[in-house]
Structure formats: structure tokens, C-alpha cells
C-alpha positions as CSV (number, residue, x, y, z in Angstrom):
1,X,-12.7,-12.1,-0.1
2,X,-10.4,-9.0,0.8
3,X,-10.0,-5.5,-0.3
4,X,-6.8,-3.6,-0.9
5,X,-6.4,-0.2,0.0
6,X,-3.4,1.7,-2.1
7,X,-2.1,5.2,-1.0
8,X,-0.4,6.4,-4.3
9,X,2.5,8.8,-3.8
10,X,5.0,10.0,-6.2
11,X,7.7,7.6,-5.1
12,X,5.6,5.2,-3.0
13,X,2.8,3.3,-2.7
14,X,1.3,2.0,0.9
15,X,-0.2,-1.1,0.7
16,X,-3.0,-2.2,3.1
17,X,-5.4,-5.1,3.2
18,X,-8.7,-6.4,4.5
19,X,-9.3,-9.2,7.0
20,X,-11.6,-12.0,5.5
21,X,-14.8,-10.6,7.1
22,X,-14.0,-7.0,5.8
23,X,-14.1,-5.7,9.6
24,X,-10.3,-4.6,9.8
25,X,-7.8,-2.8,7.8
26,X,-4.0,-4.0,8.3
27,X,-0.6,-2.7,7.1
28,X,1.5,-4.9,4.7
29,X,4.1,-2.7,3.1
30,X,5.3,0.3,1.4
31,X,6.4,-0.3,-2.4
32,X,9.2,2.2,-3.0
33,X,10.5,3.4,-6.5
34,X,13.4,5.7,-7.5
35,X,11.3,7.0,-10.2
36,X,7.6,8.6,-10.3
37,X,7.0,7.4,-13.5
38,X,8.9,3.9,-13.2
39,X,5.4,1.7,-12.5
40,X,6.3,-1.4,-14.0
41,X,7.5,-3.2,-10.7
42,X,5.1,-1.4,-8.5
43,X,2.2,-2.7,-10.5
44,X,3.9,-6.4,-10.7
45,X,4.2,-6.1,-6.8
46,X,0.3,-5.1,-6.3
47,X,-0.6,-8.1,-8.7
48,X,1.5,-10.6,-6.5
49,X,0.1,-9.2,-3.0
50,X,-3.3,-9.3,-4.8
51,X,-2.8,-13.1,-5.4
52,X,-1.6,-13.8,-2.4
53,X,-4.6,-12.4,0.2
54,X,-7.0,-13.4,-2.3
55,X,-8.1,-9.7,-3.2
56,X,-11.7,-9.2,-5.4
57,X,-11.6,-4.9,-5.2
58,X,-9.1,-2.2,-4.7
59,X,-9.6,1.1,-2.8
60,X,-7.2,3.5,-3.8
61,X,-6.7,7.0,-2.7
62,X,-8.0,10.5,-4.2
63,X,-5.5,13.1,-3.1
64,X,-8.0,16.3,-3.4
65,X,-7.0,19.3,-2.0
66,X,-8.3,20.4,1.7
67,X,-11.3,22.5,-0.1
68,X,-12.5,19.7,-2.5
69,X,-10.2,21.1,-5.9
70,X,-8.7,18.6,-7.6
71,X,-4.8,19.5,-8.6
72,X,-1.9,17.3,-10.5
73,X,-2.0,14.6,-8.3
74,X,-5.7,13.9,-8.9
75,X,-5.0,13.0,-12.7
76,X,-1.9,10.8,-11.4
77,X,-3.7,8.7,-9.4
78,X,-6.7,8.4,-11.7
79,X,-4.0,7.6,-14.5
80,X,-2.7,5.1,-11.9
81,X,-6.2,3.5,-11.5
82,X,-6.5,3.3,-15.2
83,X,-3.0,1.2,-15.0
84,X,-4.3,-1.2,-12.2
85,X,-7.8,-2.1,-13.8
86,X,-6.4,-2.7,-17.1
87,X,-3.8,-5.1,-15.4
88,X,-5.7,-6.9,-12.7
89,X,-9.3,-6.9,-14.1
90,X,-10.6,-5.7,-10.5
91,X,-12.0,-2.9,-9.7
92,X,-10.7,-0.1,-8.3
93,X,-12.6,2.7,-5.9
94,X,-11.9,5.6,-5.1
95,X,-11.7,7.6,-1.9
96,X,-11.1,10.8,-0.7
97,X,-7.9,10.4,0.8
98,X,-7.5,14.2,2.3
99,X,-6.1,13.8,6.0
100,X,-5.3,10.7,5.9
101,X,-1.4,11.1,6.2
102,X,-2.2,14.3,8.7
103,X,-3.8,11.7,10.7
104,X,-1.1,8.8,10.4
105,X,1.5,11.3,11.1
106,X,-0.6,12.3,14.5
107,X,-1.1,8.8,15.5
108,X,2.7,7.8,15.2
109,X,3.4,11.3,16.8
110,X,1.2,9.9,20.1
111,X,2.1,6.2,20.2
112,X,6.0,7.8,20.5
113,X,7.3,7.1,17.1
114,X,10.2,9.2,16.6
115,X,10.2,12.1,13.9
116,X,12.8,10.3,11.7
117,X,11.6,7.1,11.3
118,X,8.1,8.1,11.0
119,X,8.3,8.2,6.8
120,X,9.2,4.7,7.2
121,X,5.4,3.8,8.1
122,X,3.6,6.6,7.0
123,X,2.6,5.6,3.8
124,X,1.7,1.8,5.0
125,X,-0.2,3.5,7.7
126,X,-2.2,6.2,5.8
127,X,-3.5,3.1,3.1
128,X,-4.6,1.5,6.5
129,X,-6.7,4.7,7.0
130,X,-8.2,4.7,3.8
131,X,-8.8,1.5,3.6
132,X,-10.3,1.3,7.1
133,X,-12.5,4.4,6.2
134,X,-13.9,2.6,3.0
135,X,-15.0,-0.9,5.4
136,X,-16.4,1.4,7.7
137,X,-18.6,3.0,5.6
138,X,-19.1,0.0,3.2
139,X,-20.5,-1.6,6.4
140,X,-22.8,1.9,7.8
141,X,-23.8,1.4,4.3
142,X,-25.1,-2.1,4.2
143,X,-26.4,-1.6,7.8
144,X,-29.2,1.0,6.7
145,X,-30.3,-1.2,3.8
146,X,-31.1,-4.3,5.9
């Protein structure tokens, strides 16, 4: 089993994924479209990726703003999730996503990456942060039960 993690953005989604033992998040790749509302392709991509790792759950991101509010983007993505279930039959989480490009930006910004090719990965690397956040506390979670 693997989990997906999905950072939604208006003209790209970030695509990461779970190693078998749920322990890691990795990158896999940014799905780019020239419209916001053009879907179609990006939710035939996410079925094929889905396939082929094998993925039983989705994590996707909820963009709230930094004190909690939840703006435009918030129904977008929820519409979004509404889109993926009804297409894949899995289900889809979701997590609070705030900080998560802040933090991929910072990361590139220390391992050297420079300015202009930094939106190339930033996407890919925030759904790595989500998704990583979700294991992480998926796993705390299963911890204190035991």
C-alpha cells in the first residue's frame, strides 16, 4: 500500500508518493495545465500514477490562510477533492497545507537551488511536505494507541 500526497495550485498540481512501509514521502512530478479550470488530464494523470504505485488513499492539501480562515482557494481544493473521489473511489484526506511552500522554498533556498529554477520543484516538493507531515503523524498516531 502507498499514499499520495497532492498539492493543488491553480495551474499545477505536485504529486508525491509513499514508500511501501508508509515511512517516507518522495517527489514524482508536477502536473502542469494552461488552464485553472481545465482538470480533465490532470485527473487522468493522478488515476495513471495511482495505478502505477499501487495507491489505496490520497492526502491532499488544505490551503487555509496563516490565521486558520478559509478563503477561495479552500472551496477549490475541496471541489477538487470532490473530482478525485468521484473518479478514483479512494479516499481523499485532507491537511492543512499552510507553510508548506514557505518551507520548500527555504529548503531549496539552503541546499543552493537557484531563485529561477526553484518553481520548477516547488510544487513536487511542497506535496512531499504534506505528504511527509500526514505519515508522520499517521504513525505518532498509531504509536500512542499500541
Amino acid at each position: 500500500m502507498r499514499i499520495m500526497g497532492l498539492d493543488f495550485g491553480s495551474k499545477t498540481v505536485g504529486v508525491a508518493v509513499s514508500d511501501p512501509l508508509l515511512l517516507t514521502a518522495q517527489g514524482v512530478e508536477i502536473i502542469r495545465r494552461k488552464e485553472e479550470n481545465k482538470l480533465r488530464r490532470t485527473l487522468a494523470r493522478i488515476e495513471e500514477l495511482i495505478e502505477e504505485y499501487e495507491v489505496e488513499e490520497l492526502v491532499l492539501g488544505l490551503p487555509k490562510h496563516l490565521n486558520g480562515s478559509e478563503g477561495v482557494r479552500v472551496e477549490l481544493t475541496e471541489e477538487f477533492r470532490d473530482k478525485l473521489e468521484r473518479r478514483t473511489g479512494l479516499p481523499v484526506v485532507m491537511w492543512d497545507e499552510r507553510l508548506t511552500t514557505v518551507s520548500a522554498d527555504r529548503t531549496m533556498m539552503e541546499a543552493g537551488i537557484r531563485r529561477e529554477h526553484r518553481k520548477e520543484y516547488v510544487d513536487k516538493l511542497a506535496a512531499v511536505f504534506i505528504l511527509q507531515g500526514y505519515l508522520d503523524r499517521k504513525r505518532f498516531d498509531e504509536d500512542r494507541n499500541e
